[in-house]
PyMOL Python script that loads the backbone (N, CA, C, O; Angstrom):
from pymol import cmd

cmd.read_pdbstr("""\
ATOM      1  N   UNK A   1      90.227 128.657  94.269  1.00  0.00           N
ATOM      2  CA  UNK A   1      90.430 127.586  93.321  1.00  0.00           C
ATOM      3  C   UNK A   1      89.701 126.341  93.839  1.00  0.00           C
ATOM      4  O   UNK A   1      90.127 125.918  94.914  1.00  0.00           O
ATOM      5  N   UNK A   2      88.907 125.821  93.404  1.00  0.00           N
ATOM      6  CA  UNK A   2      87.973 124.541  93.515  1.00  0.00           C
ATOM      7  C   UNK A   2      88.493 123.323  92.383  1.00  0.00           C
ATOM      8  O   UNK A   2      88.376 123.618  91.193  1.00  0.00           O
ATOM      9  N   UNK A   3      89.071 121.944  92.742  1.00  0.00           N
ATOM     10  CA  UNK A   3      89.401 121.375  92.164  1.00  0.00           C
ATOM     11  C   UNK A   3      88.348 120.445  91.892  1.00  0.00           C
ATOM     12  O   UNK A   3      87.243 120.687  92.377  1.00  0.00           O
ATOM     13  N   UNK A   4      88.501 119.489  91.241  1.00  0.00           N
ATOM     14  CA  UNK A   4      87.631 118.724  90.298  1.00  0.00           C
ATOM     15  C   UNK A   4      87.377 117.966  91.363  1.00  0.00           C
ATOM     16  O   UNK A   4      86.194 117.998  91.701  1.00  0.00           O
ATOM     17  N   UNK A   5      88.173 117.203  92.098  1.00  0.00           N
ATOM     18  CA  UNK A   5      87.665 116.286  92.882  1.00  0.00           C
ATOM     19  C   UNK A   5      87.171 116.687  94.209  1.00  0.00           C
ATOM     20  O   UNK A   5      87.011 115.773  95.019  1.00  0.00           O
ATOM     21  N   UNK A   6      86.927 117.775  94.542  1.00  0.00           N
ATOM     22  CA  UNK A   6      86.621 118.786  95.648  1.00  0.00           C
ATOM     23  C   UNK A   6      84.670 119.007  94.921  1.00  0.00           C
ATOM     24  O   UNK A   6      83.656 118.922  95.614  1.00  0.00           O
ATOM     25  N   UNK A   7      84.723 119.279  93.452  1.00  0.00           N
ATOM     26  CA  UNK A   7      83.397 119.020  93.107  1.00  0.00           C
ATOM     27  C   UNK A   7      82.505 118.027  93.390  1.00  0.00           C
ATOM     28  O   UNK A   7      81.360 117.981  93.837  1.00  0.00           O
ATOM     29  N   UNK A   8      83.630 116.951  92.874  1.00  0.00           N
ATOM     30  CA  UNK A   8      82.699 115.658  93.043  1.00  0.00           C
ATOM     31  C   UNK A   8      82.327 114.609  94.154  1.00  0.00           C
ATOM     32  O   UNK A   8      81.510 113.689  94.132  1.00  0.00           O
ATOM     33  N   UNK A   9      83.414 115.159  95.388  1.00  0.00           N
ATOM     34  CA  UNK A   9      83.224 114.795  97.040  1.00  0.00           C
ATOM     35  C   UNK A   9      81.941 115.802  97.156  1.00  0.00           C
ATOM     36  O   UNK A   9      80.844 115.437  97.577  1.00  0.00           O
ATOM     37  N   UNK A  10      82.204 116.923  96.784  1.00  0.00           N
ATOM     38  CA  UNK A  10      81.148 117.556  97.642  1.00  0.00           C
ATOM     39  C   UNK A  10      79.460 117.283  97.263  1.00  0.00           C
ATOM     40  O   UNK A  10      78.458 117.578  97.915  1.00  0.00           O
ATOM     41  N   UNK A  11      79.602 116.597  95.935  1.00  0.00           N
ATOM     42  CA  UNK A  11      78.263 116.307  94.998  1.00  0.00           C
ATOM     43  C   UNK A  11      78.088 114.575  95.879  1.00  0.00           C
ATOM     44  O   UNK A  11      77.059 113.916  95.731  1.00  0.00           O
ATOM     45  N   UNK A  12      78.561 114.376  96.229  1.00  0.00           N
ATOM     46  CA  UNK A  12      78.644 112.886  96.918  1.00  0.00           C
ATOM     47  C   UNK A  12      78.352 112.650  97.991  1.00  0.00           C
ATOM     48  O   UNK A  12      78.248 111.520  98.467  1.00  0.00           O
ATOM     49  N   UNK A  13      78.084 114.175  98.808  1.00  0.00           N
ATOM     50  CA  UNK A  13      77.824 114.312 100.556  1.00  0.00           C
ATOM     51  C   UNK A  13      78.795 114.742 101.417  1.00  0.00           C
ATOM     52  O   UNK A  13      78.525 115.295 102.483  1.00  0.00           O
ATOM     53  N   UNK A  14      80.266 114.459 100.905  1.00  0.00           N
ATOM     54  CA  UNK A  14      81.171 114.967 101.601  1.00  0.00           C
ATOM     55  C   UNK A  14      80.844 116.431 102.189  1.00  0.00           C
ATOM     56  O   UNK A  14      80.084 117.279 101.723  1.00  0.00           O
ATOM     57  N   UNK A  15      81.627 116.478 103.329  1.00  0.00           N
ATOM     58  CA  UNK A  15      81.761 117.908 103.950  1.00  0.00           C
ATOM     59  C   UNK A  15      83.385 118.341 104.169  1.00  0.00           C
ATOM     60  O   UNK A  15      83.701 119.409 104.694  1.00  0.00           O
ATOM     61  N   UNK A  16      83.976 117.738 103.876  1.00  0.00           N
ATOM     62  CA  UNK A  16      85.513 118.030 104.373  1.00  0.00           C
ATOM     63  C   UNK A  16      86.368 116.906 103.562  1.00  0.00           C
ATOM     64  O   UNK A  16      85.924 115.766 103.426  1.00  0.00           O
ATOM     65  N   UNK A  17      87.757 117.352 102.979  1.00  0.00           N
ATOM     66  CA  UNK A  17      88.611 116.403 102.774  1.00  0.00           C
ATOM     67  C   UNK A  17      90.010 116.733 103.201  1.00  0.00           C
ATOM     68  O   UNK A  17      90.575 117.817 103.057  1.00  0.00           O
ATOM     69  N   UNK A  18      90.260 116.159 103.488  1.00  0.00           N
ATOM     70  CA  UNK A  18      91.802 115.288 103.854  1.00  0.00           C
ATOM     71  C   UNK A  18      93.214 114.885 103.019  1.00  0.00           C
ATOM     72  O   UNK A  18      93.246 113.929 102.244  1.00  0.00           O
ATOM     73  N   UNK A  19      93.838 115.351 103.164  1.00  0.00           N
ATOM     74  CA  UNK A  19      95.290 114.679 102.293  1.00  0.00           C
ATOM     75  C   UNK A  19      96.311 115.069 103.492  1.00  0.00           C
ATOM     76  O   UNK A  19      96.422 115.774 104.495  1.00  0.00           O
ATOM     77  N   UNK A  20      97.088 113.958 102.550  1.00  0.00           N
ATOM     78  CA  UNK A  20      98.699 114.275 103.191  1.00  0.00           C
ATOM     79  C   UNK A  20     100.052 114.146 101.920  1.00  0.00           C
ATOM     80  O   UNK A  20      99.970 113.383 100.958  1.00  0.00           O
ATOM     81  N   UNK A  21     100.961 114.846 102.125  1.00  0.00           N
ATOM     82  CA  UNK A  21     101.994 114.569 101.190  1.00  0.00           C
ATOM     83  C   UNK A  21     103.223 114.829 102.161  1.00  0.00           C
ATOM     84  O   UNK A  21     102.902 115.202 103.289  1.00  0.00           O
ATOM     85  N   UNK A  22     104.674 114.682 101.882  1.00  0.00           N
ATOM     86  CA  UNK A  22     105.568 115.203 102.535  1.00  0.00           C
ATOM     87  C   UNK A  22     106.351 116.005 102.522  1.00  0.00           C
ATOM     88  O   UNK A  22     106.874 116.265 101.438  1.00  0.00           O
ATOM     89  N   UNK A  23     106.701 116.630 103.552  1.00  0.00           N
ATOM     90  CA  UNK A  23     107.072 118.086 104.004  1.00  0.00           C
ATOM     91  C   UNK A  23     108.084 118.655 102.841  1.00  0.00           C
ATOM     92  O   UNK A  23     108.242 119.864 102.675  1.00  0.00           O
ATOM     93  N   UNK A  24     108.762 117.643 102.044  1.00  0.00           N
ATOM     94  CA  UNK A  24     109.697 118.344 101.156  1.00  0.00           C
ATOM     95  C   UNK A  24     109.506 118.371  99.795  1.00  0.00           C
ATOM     96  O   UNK A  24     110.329 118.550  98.897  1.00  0.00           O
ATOM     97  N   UNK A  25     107.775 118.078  99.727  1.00  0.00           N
ATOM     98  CA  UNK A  25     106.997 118.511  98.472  1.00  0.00           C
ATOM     99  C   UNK A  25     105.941 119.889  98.820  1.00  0.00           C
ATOM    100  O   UNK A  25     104.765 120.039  99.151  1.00  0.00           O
ATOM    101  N   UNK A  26     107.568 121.093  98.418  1.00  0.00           N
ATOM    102  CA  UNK A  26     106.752 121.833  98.774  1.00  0.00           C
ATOM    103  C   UNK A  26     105.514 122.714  97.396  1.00  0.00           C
ATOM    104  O   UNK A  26     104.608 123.537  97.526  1.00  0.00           O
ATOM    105  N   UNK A  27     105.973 122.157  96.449  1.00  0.00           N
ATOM    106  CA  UNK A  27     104.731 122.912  95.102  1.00  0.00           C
ATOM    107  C   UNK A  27     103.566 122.071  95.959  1.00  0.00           C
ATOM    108  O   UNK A  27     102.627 122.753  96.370  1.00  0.00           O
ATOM    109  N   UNK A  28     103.558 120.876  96.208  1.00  0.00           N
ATOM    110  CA  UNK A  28     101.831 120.655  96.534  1.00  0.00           C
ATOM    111  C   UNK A  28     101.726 120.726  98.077  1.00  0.00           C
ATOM    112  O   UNK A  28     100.643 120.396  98.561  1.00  0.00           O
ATOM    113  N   UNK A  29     102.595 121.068  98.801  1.00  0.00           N
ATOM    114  CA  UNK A  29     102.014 121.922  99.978  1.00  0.00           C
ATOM    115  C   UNK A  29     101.734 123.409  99.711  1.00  0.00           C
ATOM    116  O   UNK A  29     101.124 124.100 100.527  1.00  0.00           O
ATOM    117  N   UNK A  30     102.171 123.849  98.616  1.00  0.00           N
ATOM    118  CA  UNK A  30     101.910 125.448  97.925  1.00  0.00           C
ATOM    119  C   UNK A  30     100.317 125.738  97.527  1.00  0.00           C
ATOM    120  O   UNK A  30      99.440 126.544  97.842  1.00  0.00           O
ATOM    121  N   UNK A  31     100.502 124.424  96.516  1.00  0.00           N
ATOM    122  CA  UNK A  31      99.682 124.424  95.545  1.00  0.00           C
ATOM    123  C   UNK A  31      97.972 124.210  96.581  1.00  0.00           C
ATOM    124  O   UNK A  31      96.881 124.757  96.421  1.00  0.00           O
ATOM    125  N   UNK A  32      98.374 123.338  97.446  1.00  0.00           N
ATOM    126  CA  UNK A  32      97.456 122.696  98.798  1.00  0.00           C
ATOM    127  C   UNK A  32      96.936 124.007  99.355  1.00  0.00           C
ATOM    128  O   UNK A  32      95.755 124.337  99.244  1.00  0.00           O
ATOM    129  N   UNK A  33      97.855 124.742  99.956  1.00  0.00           N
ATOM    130  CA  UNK A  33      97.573 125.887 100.613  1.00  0.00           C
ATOM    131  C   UNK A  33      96.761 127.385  99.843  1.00  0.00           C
ATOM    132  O   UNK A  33      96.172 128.262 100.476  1.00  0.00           O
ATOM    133  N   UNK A  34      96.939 127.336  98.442  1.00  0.00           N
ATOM    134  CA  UNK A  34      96.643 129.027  97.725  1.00  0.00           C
ATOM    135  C   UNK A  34      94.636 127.978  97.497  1.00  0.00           C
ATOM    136  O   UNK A  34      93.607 128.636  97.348  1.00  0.00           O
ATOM    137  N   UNK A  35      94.636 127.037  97.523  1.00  0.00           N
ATOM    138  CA  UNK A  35      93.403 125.719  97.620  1.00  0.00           C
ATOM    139  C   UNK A  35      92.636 126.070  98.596  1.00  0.00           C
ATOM    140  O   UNK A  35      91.453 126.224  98.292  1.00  0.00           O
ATOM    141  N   UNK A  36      93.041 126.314 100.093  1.00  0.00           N
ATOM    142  CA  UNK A  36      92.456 126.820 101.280  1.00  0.00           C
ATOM    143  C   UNK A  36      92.709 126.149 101.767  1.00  0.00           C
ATOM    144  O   UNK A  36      92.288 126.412 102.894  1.00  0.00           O
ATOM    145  N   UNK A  37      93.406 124.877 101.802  1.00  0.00           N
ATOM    146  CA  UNK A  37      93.665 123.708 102.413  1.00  0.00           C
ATOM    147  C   UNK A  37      94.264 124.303 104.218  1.00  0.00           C
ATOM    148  O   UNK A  37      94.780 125.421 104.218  1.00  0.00           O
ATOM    149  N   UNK A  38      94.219 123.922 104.937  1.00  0.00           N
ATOM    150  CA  UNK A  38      94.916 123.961 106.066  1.00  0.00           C
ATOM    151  C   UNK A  38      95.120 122.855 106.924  1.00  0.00           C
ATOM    152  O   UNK A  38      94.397 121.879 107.123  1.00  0.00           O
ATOM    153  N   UNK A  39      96.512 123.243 107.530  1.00  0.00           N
ATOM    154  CA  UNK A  39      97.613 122.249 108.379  1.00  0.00           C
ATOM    155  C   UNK A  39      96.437 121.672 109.379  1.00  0.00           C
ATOM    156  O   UNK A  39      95.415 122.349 109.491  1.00  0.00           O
ATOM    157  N   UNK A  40      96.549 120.518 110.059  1.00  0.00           N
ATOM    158  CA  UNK A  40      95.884 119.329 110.655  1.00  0.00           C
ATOM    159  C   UNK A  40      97.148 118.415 111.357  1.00  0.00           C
ATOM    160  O   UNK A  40      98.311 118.083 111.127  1.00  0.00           O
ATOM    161  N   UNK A  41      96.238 118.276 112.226  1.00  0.00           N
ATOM    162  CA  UNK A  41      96.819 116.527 113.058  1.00  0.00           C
ATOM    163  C   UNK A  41      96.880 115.466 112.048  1.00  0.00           C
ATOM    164  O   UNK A  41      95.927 115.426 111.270  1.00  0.00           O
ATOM    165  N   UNK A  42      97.876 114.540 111.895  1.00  0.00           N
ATOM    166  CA  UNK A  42      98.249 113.127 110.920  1.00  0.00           C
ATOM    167  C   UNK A  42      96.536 112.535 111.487  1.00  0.00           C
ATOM    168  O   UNK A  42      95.981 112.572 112.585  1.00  0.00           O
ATOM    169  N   UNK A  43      96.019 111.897 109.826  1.00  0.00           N
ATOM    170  CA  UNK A  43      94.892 111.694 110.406  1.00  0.00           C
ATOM    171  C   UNK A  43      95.444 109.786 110.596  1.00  0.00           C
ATOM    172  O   UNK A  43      94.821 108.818 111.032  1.00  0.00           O
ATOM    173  N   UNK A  44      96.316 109.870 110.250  1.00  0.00           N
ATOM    174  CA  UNK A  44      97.330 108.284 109.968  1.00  0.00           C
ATOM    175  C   UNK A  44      97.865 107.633 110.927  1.00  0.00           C
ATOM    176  O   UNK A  44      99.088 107.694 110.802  1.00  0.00           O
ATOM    177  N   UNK A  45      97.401 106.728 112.294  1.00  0.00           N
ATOM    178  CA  UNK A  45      98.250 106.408 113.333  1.00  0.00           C
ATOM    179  C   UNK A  45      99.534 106.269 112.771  1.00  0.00           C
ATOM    180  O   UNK A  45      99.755 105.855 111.633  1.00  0.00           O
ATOM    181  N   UNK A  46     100.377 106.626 113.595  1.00  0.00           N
ATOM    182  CA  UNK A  46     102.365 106.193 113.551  1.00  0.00           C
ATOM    183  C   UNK A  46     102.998 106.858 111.924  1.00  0.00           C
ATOM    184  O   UNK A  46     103.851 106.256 111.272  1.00  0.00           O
ATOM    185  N   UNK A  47     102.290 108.372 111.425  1.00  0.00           N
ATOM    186  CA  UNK A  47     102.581 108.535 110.596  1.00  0.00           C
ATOM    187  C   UNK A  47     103.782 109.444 111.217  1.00  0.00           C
ATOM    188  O   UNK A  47     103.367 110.114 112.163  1.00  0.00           O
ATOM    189  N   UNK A  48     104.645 109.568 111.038  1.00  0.00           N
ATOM    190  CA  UNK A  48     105.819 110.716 111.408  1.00  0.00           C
ATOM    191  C   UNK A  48     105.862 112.286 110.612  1.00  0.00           C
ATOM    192  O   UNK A  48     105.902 112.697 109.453  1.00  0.00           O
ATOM    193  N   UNK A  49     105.828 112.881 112.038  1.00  0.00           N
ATOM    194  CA  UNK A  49     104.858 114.474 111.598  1.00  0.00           C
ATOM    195  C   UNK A  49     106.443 115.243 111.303  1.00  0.00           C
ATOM    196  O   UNK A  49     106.432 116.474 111.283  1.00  0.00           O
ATOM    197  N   UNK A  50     107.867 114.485 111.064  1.00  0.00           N
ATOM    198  CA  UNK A  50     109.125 115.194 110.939  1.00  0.00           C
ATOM    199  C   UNK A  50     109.364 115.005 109.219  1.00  0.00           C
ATOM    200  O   UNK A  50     110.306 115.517 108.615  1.00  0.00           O
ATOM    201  N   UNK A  51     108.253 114.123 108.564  1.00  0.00           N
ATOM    202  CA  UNK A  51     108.147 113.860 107.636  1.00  0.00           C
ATOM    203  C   UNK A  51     106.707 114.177 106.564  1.00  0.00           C
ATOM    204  O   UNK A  51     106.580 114.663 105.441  1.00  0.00           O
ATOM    205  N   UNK A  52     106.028 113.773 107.301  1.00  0.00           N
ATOM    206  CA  UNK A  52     104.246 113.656 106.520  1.00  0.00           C
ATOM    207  C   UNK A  52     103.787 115.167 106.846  1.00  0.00           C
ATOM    208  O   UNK A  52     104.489 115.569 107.773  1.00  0.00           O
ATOM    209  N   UNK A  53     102.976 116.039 106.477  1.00  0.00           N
ATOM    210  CA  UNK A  53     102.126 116.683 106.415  1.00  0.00           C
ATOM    211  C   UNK A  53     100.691 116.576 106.041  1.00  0.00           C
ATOM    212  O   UNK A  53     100.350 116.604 104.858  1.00  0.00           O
ATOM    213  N   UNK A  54     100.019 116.479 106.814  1.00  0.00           N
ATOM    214  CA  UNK A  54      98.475 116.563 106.802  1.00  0.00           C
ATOM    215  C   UNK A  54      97.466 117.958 107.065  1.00  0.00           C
ATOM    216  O   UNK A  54      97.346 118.795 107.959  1.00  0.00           O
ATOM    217  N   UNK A  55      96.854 117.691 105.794  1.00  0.00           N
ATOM    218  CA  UNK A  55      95.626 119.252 105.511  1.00  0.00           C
ATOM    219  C   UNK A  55      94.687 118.683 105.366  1.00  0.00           C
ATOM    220  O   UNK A  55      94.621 117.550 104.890  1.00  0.00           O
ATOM    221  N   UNK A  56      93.389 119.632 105.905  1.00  0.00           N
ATOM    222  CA  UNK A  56      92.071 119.488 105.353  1.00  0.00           C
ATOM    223  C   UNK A  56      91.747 121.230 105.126  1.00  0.00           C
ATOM    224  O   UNK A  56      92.286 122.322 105.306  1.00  0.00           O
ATOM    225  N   UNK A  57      90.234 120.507 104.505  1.00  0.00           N
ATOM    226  CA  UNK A  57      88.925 121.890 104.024  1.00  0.00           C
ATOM    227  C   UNK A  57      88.105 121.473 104.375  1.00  0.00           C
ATOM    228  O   UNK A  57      87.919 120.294 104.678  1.00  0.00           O
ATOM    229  N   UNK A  58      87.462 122.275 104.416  1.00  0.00           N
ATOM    230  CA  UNK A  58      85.728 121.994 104.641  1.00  0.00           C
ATOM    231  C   UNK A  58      85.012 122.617 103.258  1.00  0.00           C
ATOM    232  O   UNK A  58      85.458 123.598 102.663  1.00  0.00           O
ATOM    233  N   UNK A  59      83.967 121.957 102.907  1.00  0.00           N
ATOM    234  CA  UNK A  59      83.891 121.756 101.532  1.00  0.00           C
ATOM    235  C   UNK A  59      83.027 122.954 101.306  1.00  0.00           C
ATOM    236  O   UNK A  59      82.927 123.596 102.352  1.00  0.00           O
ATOM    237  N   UNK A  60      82.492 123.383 100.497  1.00  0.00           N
ATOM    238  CA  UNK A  60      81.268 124.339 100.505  1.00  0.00           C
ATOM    239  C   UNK A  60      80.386 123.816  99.895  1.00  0.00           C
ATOM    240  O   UNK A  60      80.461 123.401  98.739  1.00  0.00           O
ATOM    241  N   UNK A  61      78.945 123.764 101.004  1.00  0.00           N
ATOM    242  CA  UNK A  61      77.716 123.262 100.772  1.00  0.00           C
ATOM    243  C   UNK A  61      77.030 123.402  99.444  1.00  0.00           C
ATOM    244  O   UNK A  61      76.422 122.432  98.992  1.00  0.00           O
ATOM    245  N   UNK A  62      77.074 124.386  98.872  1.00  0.00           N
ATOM    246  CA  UNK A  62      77.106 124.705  97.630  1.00  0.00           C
ATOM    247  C   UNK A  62      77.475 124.518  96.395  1.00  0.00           C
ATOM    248  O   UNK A  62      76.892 124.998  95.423  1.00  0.00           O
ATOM    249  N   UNK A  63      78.706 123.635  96.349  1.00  0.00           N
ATOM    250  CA  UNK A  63      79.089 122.757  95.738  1.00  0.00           C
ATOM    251  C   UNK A  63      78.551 121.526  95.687  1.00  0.00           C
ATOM    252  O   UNK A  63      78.996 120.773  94.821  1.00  0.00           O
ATOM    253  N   UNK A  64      77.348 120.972  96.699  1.00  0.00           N
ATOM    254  CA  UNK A  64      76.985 119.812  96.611  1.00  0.00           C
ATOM    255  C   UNK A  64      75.415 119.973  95.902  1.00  0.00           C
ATOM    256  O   UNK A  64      74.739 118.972  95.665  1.00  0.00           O
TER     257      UNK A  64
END
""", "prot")
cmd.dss("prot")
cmd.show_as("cartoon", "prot")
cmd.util.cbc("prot")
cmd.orient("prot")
């Protein structure tokens, strides 16, 4: 699944994106994950990892 804004980072130069939501939203940690998204370090100083969840991708070149 390739989302719209995953098109238009990657048409822009991007190589990778980033989100975070929290741990007890789990449809868009679902929805994040069937995406290809995968778990990451808080890219957020002093974000609390008992709360926040942070994912990235790496984009496909091909898309750009």
């Amino acid at each position: 699944m390739e989302l719209c804004l995953e098109r238009h980072a990657a048409s822009r130069g991007a190589t990778r994106i980033m989100l975070e939501t929290g741990r007890r939203n789990t449809a868009a940690l679902a929805l994040y994950h069937r995406a290809g998204y995968l778990p990451c370090p808080s890219y957020v100083a002093g974000r609390d990892a008992r709360v926040n969840r942070a994912m990235t991708k790496l984009l496909d070149s091909s898309s750009r």
